[in-house]
N, C-alpha and C positions, 0 to 999 in steps of 0.2 A: 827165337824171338817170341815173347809171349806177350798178352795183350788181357786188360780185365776186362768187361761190359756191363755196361749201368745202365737203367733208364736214366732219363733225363726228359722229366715232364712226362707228355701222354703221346710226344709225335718227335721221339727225337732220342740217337744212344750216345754214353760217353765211351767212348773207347782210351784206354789209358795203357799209355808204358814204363810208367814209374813214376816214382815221386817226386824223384831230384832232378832239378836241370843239368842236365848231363849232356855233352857231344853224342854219346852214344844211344841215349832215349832219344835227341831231338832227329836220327839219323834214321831211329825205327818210325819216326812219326813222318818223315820227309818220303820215306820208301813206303808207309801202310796212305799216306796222303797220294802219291802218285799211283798208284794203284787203284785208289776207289776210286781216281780221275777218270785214269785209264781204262778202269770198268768196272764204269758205278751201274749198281740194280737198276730195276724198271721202275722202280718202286720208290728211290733216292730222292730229294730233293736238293741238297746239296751236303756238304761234309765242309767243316771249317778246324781245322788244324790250328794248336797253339803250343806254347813250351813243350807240355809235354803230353798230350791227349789231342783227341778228333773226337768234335763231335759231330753227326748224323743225323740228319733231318728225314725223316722218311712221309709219306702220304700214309696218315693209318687208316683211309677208305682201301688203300690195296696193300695194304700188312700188316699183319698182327705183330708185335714186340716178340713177342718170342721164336718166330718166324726170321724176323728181321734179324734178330742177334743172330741164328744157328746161321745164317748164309752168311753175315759178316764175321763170324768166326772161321768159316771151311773157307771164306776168297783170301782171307790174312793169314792165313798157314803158309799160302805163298810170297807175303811180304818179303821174307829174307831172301828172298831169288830175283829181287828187285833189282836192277841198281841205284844207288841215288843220284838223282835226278843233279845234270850238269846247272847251275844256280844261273840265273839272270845275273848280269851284272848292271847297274843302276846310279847313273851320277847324278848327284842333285846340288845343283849352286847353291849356294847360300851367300848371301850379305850379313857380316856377323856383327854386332855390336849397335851401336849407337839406338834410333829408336825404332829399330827391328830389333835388336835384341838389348835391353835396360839390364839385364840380371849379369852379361858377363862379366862388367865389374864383380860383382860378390862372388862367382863363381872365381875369379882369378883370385882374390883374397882370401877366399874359403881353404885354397889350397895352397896360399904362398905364391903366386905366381904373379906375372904378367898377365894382363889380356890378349896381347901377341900372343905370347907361349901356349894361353888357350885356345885361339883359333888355330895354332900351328899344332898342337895334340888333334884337337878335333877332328880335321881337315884331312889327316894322314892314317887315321885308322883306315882299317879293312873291316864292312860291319856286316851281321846277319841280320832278317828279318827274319824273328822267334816269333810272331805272328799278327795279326790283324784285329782290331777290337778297340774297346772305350767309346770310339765315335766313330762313323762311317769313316772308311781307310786310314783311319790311325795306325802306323805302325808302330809296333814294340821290338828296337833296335838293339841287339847284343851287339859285344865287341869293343865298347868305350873302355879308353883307358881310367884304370881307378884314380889317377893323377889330377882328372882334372872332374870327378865325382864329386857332389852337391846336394845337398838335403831338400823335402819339397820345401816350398815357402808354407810357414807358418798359418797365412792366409790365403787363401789360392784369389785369384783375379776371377773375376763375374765375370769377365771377356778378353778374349784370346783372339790375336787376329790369324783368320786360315793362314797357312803355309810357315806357321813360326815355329822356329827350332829349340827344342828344348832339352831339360835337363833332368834327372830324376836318378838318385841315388847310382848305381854306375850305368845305367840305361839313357839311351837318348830317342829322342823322337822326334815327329813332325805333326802337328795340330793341322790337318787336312779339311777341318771347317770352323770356324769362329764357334767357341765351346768356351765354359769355365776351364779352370784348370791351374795346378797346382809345381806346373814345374820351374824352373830358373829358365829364363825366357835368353837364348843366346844369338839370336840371327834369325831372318826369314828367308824363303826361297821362292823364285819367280813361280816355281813348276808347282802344277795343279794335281794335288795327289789323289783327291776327289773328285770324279767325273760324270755323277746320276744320269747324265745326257749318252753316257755310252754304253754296249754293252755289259761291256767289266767296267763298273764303275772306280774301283780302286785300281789305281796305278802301282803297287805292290803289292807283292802277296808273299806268305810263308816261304822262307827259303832264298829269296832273294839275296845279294849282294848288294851293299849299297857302299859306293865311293863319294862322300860331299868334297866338294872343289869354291875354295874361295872366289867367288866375284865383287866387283866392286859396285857402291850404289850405282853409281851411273849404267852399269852393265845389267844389273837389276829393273832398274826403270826403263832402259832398250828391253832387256828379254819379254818383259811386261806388256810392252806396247807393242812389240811384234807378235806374242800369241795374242794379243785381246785383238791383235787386228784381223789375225787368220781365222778366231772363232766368230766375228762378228760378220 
């Protein structure tokens, strides 16, 4: 298992396992990510994992770069004696269509299909989370089937309401705060994937497992009203 090391900026390295998204770089990244978890320096500030690299924040009042690389090169010779790490599993409702999701019309015509037949693809994949970014707890979701894959829009929308499910060439994801954004808009979800008020403010992270499960609006606007009541 080998690894390249870059700077990145003046206070931060990239560490990389190749270039292709591959099962088998994302499994070095899932094992070299559980391990700086599991024993990150004194020195660390945190590590953020994506497709196929980590990158490493370090304090450079207590480490020099060149420092920092030698010790994260001698602790990742041991990545390969890792195992990888058993994945959260993660269900997220979604309400699909209507005006929580305006795009899945195009998305079922884009590909021939029904709009059933899309929430019924959608619904029944098994999906990973290849990692975190764009906007506070955005996830970027592998595992969509290419069946019911979709182009960005031409024009992206000035405003994206939080927790809306989207589309983006064979990727899907979930917009976790009101942001611009250029995906096919399929469905929204009661659950809060962004949380600044907590510790870990993201509700997913790299490696995850994610099952979405159709609910219906009504069961939306219950899910809704019973957490806005438990957080208030």
């Amino acid at each position: 298992m080998s690894f390249t090391f870059t700077p990145l900026g003046d206070q931060a390295i990239m560490i990389e396992a190749g270039n292709e998204i591959t099962e088998e770089v994302q499994q070095q990244i899932r094992k070299a990510a559980a391990l700086l978890e599991g024993r990150p320096p004194v020195w660390m500030v945190e590590s953020i994992p994506a497709f196929t690299t980590i990158a490493v924040f370090y304090n450079p009042l207590a480490v020099l770069y060149d420092e920092a690389k030698s010790a994260l090169e001698e602790l990742l010779q041991h990545a390969s004696e890792v195992p990888v790490p058993e994945p959260r599993i993660v269900e997220i409702p979604v309400c699909y269509g209507g005006e929580f999701g305006p795009d899945l019309e195009f998305v079922a015509q884009h590909n021939g299909l029904t709009a059933e037949e899309v929430v019924a693809i959608h619904s029944a994949g098994d999906y990973a989370v290849s990692m975190i970014g764009f906007a506070p707890g955005f996830p970027f979701i592998s595992g969509m089937s290419e069946k019911i894959a979709a182009p960005r829009r031409e024009s992206p929308r000035l405003r994206i309401p939080e927790r809306t499910v989207g589309i983006a060439g064979i990727q899907t994801g979930v917009y976790p705060i009101e942001t611009p954004g250029g995906w096919q808009l399929i469905g929204r979800t009661p659950l809060r994937l962004f949380r600044p008020e907590q510790e870990m403010p993201s509700l997913l992270k790299a490696g995850d497992t994610i099952k979405f499960r159709r609910i219906s609006e009504q069961e939306y606007y219950e899910w809704e009203e019973h957490h806005d009541a438990e957080d208030s």
